[in-house]
C-alpha positions in Angstrom: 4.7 22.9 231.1 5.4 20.3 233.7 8.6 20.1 235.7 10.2 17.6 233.3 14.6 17.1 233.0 14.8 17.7 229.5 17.6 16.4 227.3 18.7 17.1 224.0 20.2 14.4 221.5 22.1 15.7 218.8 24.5 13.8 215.9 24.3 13.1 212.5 25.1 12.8 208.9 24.8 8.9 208.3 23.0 6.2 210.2 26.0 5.0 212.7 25.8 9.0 214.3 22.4 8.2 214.4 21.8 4.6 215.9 23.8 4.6 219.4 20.8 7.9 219.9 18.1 5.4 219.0 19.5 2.8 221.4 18.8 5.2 224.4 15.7 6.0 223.3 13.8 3.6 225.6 15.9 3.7 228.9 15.7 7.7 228.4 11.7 7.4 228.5 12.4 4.9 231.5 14.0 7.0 233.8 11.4 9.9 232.6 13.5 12.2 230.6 11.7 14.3 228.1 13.7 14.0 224.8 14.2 16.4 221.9 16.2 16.1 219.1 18.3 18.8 217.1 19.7 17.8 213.7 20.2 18.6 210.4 17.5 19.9 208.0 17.5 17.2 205.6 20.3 14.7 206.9 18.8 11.1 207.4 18.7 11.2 211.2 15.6 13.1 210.5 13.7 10.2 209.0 15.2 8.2 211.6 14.0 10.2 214.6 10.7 11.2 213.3 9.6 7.9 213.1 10.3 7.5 216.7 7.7 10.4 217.3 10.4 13.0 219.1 10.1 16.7 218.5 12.7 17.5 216.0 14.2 20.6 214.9 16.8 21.0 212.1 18.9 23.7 212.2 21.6 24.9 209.1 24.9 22.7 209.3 28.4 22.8 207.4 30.3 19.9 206.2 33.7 19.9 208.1 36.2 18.6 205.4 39.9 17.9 205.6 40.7 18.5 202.1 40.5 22.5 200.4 37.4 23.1 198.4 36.0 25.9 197.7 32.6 25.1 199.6 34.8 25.3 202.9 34.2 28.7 202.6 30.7 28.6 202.4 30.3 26.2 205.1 31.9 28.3 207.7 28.8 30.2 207.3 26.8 27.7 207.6 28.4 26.5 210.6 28.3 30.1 212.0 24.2 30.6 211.6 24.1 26.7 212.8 25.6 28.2 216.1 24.1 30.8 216.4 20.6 29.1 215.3 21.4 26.5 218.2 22.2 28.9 220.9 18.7 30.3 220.3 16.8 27.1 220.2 18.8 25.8 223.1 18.1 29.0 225.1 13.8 28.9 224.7 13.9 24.7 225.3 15.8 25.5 228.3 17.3 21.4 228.6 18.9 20.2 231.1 21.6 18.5 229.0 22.8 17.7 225.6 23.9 14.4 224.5 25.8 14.2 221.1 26.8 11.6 218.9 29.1 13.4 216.8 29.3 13.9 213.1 29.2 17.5 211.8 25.8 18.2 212.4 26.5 18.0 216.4 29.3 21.0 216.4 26.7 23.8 216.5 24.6 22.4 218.6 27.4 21.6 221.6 28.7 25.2 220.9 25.4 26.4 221.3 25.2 24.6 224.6 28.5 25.9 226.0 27.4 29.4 225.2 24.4 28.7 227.4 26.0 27.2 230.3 24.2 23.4 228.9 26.3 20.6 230.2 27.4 18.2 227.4 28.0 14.5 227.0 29.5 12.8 223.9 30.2 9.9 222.8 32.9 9.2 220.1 33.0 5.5 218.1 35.8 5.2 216.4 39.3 4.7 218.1 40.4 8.1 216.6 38.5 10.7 217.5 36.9 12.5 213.8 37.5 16.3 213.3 33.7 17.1 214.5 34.4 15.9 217.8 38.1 17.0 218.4 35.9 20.2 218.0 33.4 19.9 220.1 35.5 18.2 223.0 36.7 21.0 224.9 33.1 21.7 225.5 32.0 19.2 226.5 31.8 17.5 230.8 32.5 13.9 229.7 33.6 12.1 226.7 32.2 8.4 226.0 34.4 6.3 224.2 33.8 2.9 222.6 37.4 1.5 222.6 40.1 2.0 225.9 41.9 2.9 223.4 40.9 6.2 222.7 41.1 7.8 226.4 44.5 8.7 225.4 43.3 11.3 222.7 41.1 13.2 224.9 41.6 15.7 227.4 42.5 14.2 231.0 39.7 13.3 233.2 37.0 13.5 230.6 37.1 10.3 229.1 35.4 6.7 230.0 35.3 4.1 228.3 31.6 3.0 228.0 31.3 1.2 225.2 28.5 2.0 222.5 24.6 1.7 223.3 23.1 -1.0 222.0 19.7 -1.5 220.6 17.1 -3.5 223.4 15.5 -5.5 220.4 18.8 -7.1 219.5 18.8 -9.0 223.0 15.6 -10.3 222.0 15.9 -12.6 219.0 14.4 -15.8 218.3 16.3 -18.4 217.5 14.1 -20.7 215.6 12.4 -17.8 213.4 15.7 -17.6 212.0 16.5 -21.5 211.1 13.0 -21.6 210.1 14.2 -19.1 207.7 17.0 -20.8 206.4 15.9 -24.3 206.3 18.2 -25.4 209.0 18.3 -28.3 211.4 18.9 -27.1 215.0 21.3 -30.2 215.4 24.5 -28.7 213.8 26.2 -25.5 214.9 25.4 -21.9 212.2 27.8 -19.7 211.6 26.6 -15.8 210.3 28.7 -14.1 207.9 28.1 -10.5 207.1 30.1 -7.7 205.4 27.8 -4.6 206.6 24.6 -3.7 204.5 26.4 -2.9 201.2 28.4 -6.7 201.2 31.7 -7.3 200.9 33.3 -8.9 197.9 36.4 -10.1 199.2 34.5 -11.8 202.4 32.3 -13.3 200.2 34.2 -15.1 197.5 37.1 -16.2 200.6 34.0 -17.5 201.9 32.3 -19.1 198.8 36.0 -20.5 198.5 36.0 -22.2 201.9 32.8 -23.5 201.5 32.8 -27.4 201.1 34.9 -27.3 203.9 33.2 -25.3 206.1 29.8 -27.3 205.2 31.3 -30.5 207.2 30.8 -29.0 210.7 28.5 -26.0 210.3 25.7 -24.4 208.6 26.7 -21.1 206.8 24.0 -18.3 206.6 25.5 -16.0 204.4 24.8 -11.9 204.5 26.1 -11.1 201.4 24.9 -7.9 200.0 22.4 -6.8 197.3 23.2 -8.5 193.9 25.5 -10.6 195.4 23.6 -14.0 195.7 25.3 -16.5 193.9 22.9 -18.3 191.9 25.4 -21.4 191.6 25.6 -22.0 195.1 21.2 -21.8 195.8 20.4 -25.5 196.4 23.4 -26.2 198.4 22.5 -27.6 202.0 23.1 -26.1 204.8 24.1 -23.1 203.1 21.2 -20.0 202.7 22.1 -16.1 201.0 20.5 -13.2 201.8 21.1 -9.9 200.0 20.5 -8.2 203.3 18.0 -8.9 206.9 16.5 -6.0 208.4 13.9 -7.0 211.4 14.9 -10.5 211.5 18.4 -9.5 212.2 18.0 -10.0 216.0 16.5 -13.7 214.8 20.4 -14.4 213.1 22.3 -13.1 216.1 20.0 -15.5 218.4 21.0 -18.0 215.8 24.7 -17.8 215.4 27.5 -19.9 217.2 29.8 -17.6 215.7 30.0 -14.8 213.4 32.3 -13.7 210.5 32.2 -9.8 209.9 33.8 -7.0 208.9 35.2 -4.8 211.4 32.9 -1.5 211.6 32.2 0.1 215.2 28.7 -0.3 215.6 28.8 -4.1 214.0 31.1 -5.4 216.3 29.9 -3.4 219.3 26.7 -5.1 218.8 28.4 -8.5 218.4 30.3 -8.0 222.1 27.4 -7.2 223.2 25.8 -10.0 222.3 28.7 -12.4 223.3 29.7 -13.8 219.9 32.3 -15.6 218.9 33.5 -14.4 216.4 36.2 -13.9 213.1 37.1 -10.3 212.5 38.2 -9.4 208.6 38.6 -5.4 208.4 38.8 -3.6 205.4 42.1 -3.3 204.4 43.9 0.3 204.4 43.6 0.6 200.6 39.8 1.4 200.5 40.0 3.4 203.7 41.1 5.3 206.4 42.1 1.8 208.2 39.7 2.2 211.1 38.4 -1.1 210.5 41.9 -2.2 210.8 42.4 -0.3 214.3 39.3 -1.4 215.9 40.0 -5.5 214.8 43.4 -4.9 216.1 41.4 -3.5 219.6 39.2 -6.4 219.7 42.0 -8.8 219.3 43.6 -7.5 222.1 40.6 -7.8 224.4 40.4 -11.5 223.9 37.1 -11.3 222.1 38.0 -12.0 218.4 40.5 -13.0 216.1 41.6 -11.2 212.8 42.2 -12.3 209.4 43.8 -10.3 206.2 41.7 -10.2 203.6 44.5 -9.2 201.0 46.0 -12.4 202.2 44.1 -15.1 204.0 43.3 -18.4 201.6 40.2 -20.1 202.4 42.7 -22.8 204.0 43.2 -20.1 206.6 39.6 -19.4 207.0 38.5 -22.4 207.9 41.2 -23.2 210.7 40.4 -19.7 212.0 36.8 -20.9 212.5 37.4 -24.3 214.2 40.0 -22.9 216.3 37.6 -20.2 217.3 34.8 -22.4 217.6 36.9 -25.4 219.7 38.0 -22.3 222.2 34.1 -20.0 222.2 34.2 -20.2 226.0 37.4 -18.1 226.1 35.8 -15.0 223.8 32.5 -15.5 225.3 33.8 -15.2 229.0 36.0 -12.2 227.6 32.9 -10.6 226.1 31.0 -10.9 229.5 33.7 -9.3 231.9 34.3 -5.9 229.6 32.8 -2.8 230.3 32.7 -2.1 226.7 29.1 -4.2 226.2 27.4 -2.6 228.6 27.4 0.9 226.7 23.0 2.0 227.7 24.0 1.2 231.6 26.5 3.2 231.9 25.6 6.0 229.8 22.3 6.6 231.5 24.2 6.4 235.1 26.6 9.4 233.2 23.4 11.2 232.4 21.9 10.8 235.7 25.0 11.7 237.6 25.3 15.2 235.8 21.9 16.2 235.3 20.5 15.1 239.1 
């Protein structure tokens, strides 16, 4: 076999442990790394990754769970032959490093690298670090972290804030493709609401609600889940639904003065990224863990959105949100440009290079 660096991405479980992997995909390749994926069995970054055409093996993995249930039990077994099944695997492909994304398919695998002397990087999205990676930190070289905020719950001199990698596609939009779409004029300013690929029913009906007003300045193309197009609203001008946008998604970014979203790590990584303006509405604590909440609260901070409650805001505050936002867009954008946090791929791969040369 030639005299390749090999590195091994590993992370799971849903799509967000997933996508940040796919993201480095290309710059990987670039900089002539030979990439090999371990994962799950089943789990859906096996799809995900074998549709990139990278070897993938899928070793036996163990929910971690916070909560007593009697499958606990039998996952520590599972966890234990994922272990030792990694350290195997990791010992005959003989890489150079392992990257992981988290989620609880990544524990064996970055065990099974410590075991074998493998240095590891991961990277951690939310602001909180999740139970799979406060376990798999101590073994690990560095830690990535999307927000500042979260160097203070890792050890000491392993964290960097690097912000998340972002897909290369995204930065290559067109914008007309996307008006085309919608039947807009290029003339009046668009904004791009959208409550993550599900929808979100609150966002859309304070929306819906704020509508005729909103319709004076801008042009509203409206994410808004599946079954959630409202028929009443189809002829409006100047207003188009989508149940969701899959490739053409890059076309909406390029289209968008500013964007209304909920407050998920990836979504609004990838909406710095892109320098957006843009109106943050997190879901609230009630129908989660409040993460949303933390990383809206970390964005406000940074200068590069502003928040609104969903369990309170009127459509009246909606709509001075957005011309305030849109009336100040050079403040956010300039914001956006000087972090580190958008540049996630850059400095990852410089991370990657650093330990493995």
């Amino acid at each position: 076999r030639c005299i390749c660096i090999i590195i091994v991405l590993t992370g799971g479980g849903t799509a967000g442990h997933v996508t940040p992997n796919l993201a480095l995909l290309p710059y990987l390749k670039q900089e002539g790394y030979e990439v090999i994926y371990i994962g799950s069995q089943n789990g859906i970054e096996r799809t995900l990754i074998e549709a990139e055409g990278i070897p993938y093996y899928g070793i036996s993995t163990g929910k971690l769970r916070r909560y007593l249930s009697k499958e606990n039990l039998k996952d520590v077994f599972k966890v234990l032959k994922g272990i030792s099944e990694a350290k195997r695997l990791l010992k005959k492909l003989k890489p150079d490093l392992v990257f992981s994304k988290g989620g609880f398919v990544a524990v064996p695998v970055v065990l099974g690298a410590k075991k074998n002397h493998i240095p590891v990087i991961i990277h951690e999205s939310d602001i909180t670090p999740g139970l799979a990676n406060k376990i798999a930190m101590p073994s690990a070289r560095v830690i990535c972290a999307t927000f500042p905020e979260t160097l203070q719950y890792v050890p000491k001199g392993k964290g960097v804030h690097t912000g998340t990698p972002i897909r290369k596609e995204l930065f290559e939009g067109n914008k007309i493709t996307a008006l085309d779409m919608c039947g807009f004029s290029a003339n009046k300013p668009v904004i791009m609401v959208t409550g993550g690929s599900l929808g979100a029913e609150n966002v859309n009906k304070l929306v819906r609600k704020a509508l005729p007003e909103l319709l004076k300045n801008f042009q509203v193309a409206h994410l808004c889940g599946k079954g959630k197009v409202d028929e009443s609203l189809k002829d409006i001008e100047g207003y188009a639904q989508f149940e969701y946008i899959s490739d053409e998604m890059k076309d909406f970014f390029a289209m968008a003065d500013l964007i209304i979203s909920r407050a998920g790590a990836n979504s609004i990584c990838e909406i710095a990224a892109l320098n957006k303006p843009n109106i943050l509405i997190p879901l609230s604590a009630r129908a989660s863990r409040g993460d949303q909440i933390l990383n809206a609260k970390s964005y406000k901070k940074q200068g590069f959105s502003e928040v609104i409650d969903e369990d309170t805001a009127t459509a009246e505050d909606l709509v001075n949100t957005v011309n305030s936002v849109y009336e100040n867009r050079s403040k956010y954008i300039d914001a956006m440009k000087k972090s580190a946090g958008t540049g996630g791929v850059d400095m990852i791969v410089d991370l990657i290079n650093s330990l493995v040369k």
